[in-house]
N, C-alpha and C positions, 0 to 999 in steps of 0.2 A: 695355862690359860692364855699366856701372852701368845704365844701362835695360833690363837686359834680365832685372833682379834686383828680385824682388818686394819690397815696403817692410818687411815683417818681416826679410827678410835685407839689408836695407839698414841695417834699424837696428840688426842685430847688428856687423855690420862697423862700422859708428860708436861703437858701447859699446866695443870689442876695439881697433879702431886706436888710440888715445893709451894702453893698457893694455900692447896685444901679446900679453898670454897672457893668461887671467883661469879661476878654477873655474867650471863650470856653474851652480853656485848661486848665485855672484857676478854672474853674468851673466843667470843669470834677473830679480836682485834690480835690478840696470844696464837693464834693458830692461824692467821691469815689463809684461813678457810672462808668458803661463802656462807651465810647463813645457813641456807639448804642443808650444806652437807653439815654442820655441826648441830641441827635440829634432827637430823635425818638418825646421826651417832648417836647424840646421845637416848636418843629411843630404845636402841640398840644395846647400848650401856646401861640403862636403867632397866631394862629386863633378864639383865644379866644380872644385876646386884656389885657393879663397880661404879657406881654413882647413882645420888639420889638428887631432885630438882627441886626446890622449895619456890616460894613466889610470896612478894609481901604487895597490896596495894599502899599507895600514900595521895592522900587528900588535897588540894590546897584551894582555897579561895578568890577567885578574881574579880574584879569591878568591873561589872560591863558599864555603868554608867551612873552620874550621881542621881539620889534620889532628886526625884521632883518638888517634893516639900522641902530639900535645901536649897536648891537651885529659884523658890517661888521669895524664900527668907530673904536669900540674899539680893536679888533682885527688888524687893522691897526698900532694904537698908542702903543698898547704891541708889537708890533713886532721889534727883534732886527737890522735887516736887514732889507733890500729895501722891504715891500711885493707887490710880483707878482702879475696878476689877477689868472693865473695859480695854484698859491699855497691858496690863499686865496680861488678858487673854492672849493678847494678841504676841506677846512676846513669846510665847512657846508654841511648841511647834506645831499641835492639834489641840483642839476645843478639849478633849478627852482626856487630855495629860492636864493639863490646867485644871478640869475639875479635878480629876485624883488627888494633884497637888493641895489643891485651896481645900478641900475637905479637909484631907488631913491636917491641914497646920492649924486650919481652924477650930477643927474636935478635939488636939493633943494642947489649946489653948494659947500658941503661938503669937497668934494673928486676931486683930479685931476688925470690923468692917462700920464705919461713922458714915450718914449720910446718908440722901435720898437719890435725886435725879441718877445722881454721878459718885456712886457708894465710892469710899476712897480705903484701903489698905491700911493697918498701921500695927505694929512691930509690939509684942504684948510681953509676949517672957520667950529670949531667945536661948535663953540656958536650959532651958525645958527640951531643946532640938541638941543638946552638946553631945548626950549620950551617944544619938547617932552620927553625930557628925565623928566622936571619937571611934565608930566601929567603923567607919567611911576608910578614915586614916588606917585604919588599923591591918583591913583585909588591902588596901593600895600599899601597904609595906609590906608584907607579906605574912604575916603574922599567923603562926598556924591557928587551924580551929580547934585544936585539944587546947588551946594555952589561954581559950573565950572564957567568960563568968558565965553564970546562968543566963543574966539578963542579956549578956552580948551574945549566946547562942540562940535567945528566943526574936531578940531583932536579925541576928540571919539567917531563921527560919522562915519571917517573913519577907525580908529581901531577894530569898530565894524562888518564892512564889512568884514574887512580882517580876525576877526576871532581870534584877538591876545588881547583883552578884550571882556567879556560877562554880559548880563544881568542878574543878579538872583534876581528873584521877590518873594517877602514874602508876603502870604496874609494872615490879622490877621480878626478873627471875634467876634466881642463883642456883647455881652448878656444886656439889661439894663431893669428893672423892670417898669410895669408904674405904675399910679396911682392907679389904680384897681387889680393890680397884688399884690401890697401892703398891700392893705386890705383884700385879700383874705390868705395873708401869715399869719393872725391872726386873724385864727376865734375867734367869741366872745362864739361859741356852742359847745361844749364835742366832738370831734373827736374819742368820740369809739363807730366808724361804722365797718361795714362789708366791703371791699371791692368785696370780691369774695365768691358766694356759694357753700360748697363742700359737697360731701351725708354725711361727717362724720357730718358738720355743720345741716343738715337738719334732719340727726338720731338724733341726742346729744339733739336737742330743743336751742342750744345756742341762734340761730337768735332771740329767744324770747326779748323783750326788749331792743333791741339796733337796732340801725338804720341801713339801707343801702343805700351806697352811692349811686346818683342818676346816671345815663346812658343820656350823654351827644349825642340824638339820631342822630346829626348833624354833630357830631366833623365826620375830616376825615378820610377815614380809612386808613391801610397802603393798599400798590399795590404790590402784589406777583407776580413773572413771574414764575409760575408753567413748568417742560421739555412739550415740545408742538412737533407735525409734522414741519418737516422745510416746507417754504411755495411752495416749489416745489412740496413736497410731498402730499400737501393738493389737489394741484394745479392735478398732475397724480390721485389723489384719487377723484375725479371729473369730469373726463376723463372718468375714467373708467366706473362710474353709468349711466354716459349720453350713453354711446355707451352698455352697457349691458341693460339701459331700452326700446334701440331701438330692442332689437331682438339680438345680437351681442356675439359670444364667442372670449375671450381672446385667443392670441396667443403666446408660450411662445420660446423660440430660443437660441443656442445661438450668441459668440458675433462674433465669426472667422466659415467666410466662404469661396469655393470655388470662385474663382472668377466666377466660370461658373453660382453659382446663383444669384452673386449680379451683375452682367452685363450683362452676355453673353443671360440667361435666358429672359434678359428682353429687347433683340434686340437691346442693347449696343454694336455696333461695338466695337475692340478689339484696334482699334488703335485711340481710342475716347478720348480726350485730358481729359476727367474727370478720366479715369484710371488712367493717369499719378502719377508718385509719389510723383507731386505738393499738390495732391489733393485725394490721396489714402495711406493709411497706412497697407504697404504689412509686410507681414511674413517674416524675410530673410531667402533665403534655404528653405523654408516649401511649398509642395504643397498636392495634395490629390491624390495620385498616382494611388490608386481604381477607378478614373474617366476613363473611357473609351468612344471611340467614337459607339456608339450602343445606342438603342430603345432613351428616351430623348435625352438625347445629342447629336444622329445623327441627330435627326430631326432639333435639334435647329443650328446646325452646317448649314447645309444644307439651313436655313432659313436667315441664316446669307450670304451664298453663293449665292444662286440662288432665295432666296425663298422659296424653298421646292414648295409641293402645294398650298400656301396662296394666291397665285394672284398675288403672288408682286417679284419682281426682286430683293430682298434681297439687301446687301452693294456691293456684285462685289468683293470681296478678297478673297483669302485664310484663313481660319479659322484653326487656329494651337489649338491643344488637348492641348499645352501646357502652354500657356496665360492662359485658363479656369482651370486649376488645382492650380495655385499659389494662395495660402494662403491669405484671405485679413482682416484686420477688418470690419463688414458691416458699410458699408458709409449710409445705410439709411434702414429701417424694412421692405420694400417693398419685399426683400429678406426672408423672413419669409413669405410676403403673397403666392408671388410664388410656393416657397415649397410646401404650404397646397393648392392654386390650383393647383399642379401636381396629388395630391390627391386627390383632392374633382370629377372632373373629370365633367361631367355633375350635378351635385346633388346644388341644389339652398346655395351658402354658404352664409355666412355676420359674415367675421372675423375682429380682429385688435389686433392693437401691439404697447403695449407704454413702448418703451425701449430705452436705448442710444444707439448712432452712432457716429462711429468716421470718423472726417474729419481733412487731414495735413492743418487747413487753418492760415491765419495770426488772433489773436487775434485781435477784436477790439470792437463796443459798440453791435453791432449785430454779433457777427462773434463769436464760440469756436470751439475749436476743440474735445470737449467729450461734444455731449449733449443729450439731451431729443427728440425723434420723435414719432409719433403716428400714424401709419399705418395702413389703413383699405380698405378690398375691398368686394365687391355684387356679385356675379355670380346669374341667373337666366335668363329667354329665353323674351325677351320683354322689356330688361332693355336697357334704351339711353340715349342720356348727360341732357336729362330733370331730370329724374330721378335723377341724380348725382347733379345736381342744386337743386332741390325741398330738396334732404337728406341732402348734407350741410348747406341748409337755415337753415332747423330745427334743426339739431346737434348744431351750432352758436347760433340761438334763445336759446337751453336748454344752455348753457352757459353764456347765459348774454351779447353777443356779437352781437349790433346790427350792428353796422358799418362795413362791412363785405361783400367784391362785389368777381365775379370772371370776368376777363378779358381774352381772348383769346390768347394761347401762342404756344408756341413749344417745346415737349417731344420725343425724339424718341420711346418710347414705350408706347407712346397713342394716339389716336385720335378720335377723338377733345380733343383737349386739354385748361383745364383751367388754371390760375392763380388764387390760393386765396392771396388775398391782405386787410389789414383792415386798418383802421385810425388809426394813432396813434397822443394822444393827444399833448404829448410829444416833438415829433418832427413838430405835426400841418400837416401832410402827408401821404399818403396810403405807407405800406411797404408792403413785402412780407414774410405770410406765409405759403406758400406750396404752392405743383402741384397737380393738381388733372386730370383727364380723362379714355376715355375709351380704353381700352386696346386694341393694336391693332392687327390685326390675327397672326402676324409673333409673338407674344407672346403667344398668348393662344392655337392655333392650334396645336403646337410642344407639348404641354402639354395633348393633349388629352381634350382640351375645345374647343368646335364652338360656344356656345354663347355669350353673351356679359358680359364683366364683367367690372364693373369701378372701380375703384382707385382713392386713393388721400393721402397725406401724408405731414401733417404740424408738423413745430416743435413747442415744447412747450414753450421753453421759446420765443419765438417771442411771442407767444399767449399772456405769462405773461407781456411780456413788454405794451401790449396794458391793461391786468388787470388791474394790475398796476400803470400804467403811467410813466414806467420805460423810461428815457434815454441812459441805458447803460446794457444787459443783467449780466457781470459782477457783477452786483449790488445782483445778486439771489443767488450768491456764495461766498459773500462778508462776513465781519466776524464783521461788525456796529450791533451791538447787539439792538441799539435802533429802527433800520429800522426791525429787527426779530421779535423782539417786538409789534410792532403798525401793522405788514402787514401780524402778525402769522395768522388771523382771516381773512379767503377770506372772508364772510358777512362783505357788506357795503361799502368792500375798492375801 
């Protein structure tokens, strides 16, 4: 066994055999090795069965500060004159520690209070306070807690609540040699072997005639965490191949738009509580003053008002130029698909977009306010909510996501309108990730589109949380090195 035991665990078995047991620190200190490497060994050693690591904790008590009801006593008893409660507040250091004080001495019987205008202090049974003042003494000399009576572990049980004694815990870890760890600390055969072959060693011919130590093919290896994509990233980078191997060009944008394309565009009335700036992150003072009402925007204006010619009786308001020109963050990428059908015009498109959106909303386990969306839509002449169902089955399938329905909902710029909604295991429940549907005329028409175009637009980390099996999205921006670790590798998880 001794040659087949690298020389750093050779030399630990040497410090430890005439010892038998020794601390880690002792043993660092014995082998003037780095920590590393003798944490590294004896890993190495204890899987082998030539040493086993024990560890004990040890407790001790410290004083962060005297209690308040001694500090209120004694204060009392120095004082030359009658002390007041007035003056006495004033001597400690907030209103709040005084009352804690003064309650207590006064409900444990301490202290009396004589007097009206100018209540005055007066000292009642100070032997009443001895007990803690001897558990004070007792944890400021060091006085272990196994060695406390009942009464003196129930007073630093409360002490410790309050915050005015602390625990400080020592953990020590001992090294001890076994029986076979022993014998291997003295081979009975010549120890000049090679450990490591180098080309000088293999030019030279030195290997000639001397051994090399054997390769323990079993022992364990160590575990490196090599820089990796964060798993968000992994996560968009998966997105992206599923939706380019259907046919599909990326769309890229950026993050501040007109309000006129992230709403108005998309037959979002103007006084539609989702604008509000509960739920929108406007520009202050910023708008797009180039907007003008002519060719698009008159049409879309018009569609908002009357209809235009879509068939449809539009919202019935006035439509102000000037709601549609204020500055916004896009609240979601849909705004990007938009734009490029202004463009694309009749011509069969199949675009998407997977970028952040911001929303003003309340944090919580599904809820941010900067996240991840991925927006895609189809233009072409024949296209219906079948279609939009049959593409998302299969986009889902290429994902690994069978649990997966859509439920009929309401969007104001689509119809029919689906809900994508998936299980999550997590919660044991369907939640919701994204809307999807067909867009309806008073959106496409103003654009210079008559045929049918569908949409849909789910966020990412909802999606991840079902990967996953995440309870709280939070969790994907969290800074647990070990959850980055074990979840870096989307296979499997």
């Amino acid at each position: 066994m001794s040659t087949a035991l690298h020389p750093i665990e050779r030399k630990i078995l040497s410090a430890l055999a005439p010892l038998g047991s020794a601390p880690f620190e002792a043993l660092v200190a014995a082998t003037s090795l780095n920590v590393d490497q003798v944490r590294r060994a004896l890993q190495w050693l204890t899987s082998k069965g030539l040493v086993t690591i024990g560890g004990s904790v040890e407790g001790r008590l410290e004083l962060v500060r005297e209690p308040p009801e001694l500090d209120l006593l004694r204060k009392v008893g120095q004082s030359t004159a009658p002390a007041t409660i007035g003056q006495l507040r004033g001597e400690f250091g907030s209103p709040e520690e005084f009352s804690a004080a003064f309650g207590r001495a006064r409900g444990s019987g301490w202290i009396s209070v004589e007097g009206g205008a100018a209540p005055v202090v007066r000292l009642v049974d100070t032997a009443g306070a001895e007990p803690l003042r001897s558990l004070v003494r007792a944890v400021a000399s060091g006085k272990a807690e196994r060695d406390f009576t009942k009464e003196e572990s129930a007073l630093v049980t409360d002490l410790l609540k309050r915050g005015i004694v602390r625990r400080i815990e020592t953990r020590t870890t001992t090294v001890a040699i076994t029986d076979e760890g022993r014998r291997s600390s003295s081979p009975t055969e010549s120890e000049d072997f090679i450990d490591r072959l180098t080309p000088n060693i293999l030019a030279s011919g030195e290997w000639r005639g001397r051994k090399l130590r054997p390769i323990d093919v079993e022992a364990k290896a160590p575990r490196y965490f090599p820089g990796r994509r964060h798993p968000v990233r992994d996560f968009i980078r998966e997105v992206r191949e599923v939706y380019v191997s259907m046919g599909f060009t990326e769309l890229q944008g950026d993050s501040v738009h007109p309000a006129f394309w992230n709403f108005d565009a998309l037959f979002i009335p103007q006084d539609h509580p989702g604008r509000d700036m509960q739920d929108t992150f406007y520009l202050d003072g910023l708008a797009d003053r180039t907007l003008s009402r002519s060719g698009v925007v008159a049409r879309v204006a018009s569609a908002h008002e009357d209809g235009w010619t879509t068939g449809s009786r539009g919202w019935g308001y006035r439509w102000r130029i000037e709601e549609a020109r204020r500055l916004v963050l896009r609240t979601h990428n849909t705004v990007l698909s938009v734009r490029a059908l202004s463009e694309s015009q009749e011509k069969e498109t199949r675009v998407f977009a997977v970028s952040k959106v911001y929303r003003n909303e309340n944090l919580d386990y599904k809820h941010l306010a900067e996240f991840y969306q991925m927006d895609g839509i189809m233009v072409g002449k024949g296209l219906n909510v079948r279609h939009l169902m049959g593409f998302l089955a299969e986009f889902y399938k290429k994902l690994g996501m069978a649990d997966v329905k859509l439920w009929p909902t309401y969007f104001p710029y689509t119809e029919p309108s689906l809900q994508i909604v998936g299980f999550s295991k997590a919660f044991k429940s369907w939640i919701e990730l994204g809307g999807s549907g067909v867009f309806r005329p008073e959106v496409t028409q103003p654009l210079g589109v008559k045929v049918p175009v569908l949409a849909w637009g789910p966020g990412i980390e909802r999606l991840m949380l079902m990967r996953f099996g995440l309870e709280d999205m939070r969790t994907l921006y969290g800074s647990d090195l070990s959850w980055l670790r074990n979840r870096g590798e989307l296979a499997g998880s």
